[in-house]
Legacy VTK file of the C-alpha trace (Angstrom):
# vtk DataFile Version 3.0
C-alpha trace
ASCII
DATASET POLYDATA
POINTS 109 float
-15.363 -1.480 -1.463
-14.884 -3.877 -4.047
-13.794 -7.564 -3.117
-10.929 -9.077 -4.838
-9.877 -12.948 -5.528
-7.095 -14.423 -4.327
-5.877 -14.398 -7.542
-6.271 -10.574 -7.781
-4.482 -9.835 -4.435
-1.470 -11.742 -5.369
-1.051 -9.677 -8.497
-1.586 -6.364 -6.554
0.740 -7.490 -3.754
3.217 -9.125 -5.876
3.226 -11.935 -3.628
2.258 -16.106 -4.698
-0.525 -17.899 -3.661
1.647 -19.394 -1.141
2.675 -16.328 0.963
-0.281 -15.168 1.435
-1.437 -18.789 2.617
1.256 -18.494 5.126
0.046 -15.552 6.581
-3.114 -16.815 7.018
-1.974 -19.663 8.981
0.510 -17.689 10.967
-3.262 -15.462 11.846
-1.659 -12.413 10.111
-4.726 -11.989 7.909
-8.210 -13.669 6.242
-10.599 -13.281 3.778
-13.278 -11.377 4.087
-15.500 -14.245 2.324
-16.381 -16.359 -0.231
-18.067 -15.862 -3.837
-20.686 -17.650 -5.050
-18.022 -20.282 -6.247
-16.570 -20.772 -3.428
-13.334 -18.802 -4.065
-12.042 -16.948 -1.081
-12.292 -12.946 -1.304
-10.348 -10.450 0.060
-11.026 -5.996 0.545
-8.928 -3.062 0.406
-7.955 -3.163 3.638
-6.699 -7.188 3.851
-4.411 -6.280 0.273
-2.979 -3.433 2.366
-2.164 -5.879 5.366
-0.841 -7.833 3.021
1.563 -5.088 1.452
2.759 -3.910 5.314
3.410 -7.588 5.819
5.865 -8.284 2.951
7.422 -4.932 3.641
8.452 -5.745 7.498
9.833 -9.351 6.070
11.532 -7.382 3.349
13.287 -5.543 6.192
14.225 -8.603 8.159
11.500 -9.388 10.619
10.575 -12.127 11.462
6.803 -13.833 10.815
6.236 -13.865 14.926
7.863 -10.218 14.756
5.486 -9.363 12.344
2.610 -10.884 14.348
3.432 -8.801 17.135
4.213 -5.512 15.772
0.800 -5.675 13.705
-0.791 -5.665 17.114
1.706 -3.240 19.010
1.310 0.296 20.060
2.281 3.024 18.001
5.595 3.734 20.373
6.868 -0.082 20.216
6.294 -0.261 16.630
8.258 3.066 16.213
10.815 1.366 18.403
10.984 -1.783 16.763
11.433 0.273 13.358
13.933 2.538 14.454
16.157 -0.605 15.891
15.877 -2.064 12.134
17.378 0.876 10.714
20.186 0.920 12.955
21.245 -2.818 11.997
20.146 -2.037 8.275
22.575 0.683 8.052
25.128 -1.504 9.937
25.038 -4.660 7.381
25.083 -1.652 4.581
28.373 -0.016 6.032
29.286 -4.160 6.338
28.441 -4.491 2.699
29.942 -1.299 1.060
33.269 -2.560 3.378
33.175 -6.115 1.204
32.994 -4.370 -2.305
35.695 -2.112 -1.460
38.031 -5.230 -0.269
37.002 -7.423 -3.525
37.177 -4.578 -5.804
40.957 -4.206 -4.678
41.236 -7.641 -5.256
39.913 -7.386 -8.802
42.582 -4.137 -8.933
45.282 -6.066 -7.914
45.136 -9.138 -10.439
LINES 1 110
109 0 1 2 3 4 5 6 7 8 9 10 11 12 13 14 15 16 17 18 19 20 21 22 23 24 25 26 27 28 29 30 31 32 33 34 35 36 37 38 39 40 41 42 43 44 45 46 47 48 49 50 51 52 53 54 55 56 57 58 59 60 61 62 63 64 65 66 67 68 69 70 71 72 73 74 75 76 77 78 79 80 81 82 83 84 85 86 87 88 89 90 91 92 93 94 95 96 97 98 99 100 101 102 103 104 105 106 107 108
């Protein structure tokens, strides 16, 4: 497995320098070392942490519900998931509700 910079992981994750600094000090994830320069490196398996991470905060969690579900059981994090797509679809039906109202609006001017 090939070891990639910082620099490199950001690119593949599309995330900054910043994020992922932020999930190491929340304990999410760490390098896996250093290069001869001193320049943290991270594997395969840290950029896929990585990716899962941004994912759950794309869907709303939180970093400390992150934390957890990283180190839950199968049947909470199925749980967890399944609650998420209940109040997704909820602010969605909310959503589609506003555009309706302001596109009557827009109709009525």
């Amino acid at each position: 497995m090939e070891k990639m910079s910082l620099r490199e992981v950001c690119d593949a994750a599309k995330v900054s320098r910043r994020v992922i600094q932020g999930y190491e000090s929340a304990g999410l994830v760490s390098a896996t070392g250093r290069d001869a320069r001193g320049y943290l490196l991270y594997g395969e398996k840290e950029l896929e942490k990585i990716k899962k991470i941004r994912l759950f905060q794309e869907m709303g969690f939180s970093i400390k519900e992150i934390s957890e579900l990283m180190e839950a059981p199968r049947e909470q994090l199925k749980q967890a998931l399944q609650k998420r797509v209940t109040d997704l679809q909820k602010e969605d039906a909310h959503i589609k509700s506003m555009i309706d109202i302001a596109q009557k609006m827009i109709e009525s001017l």
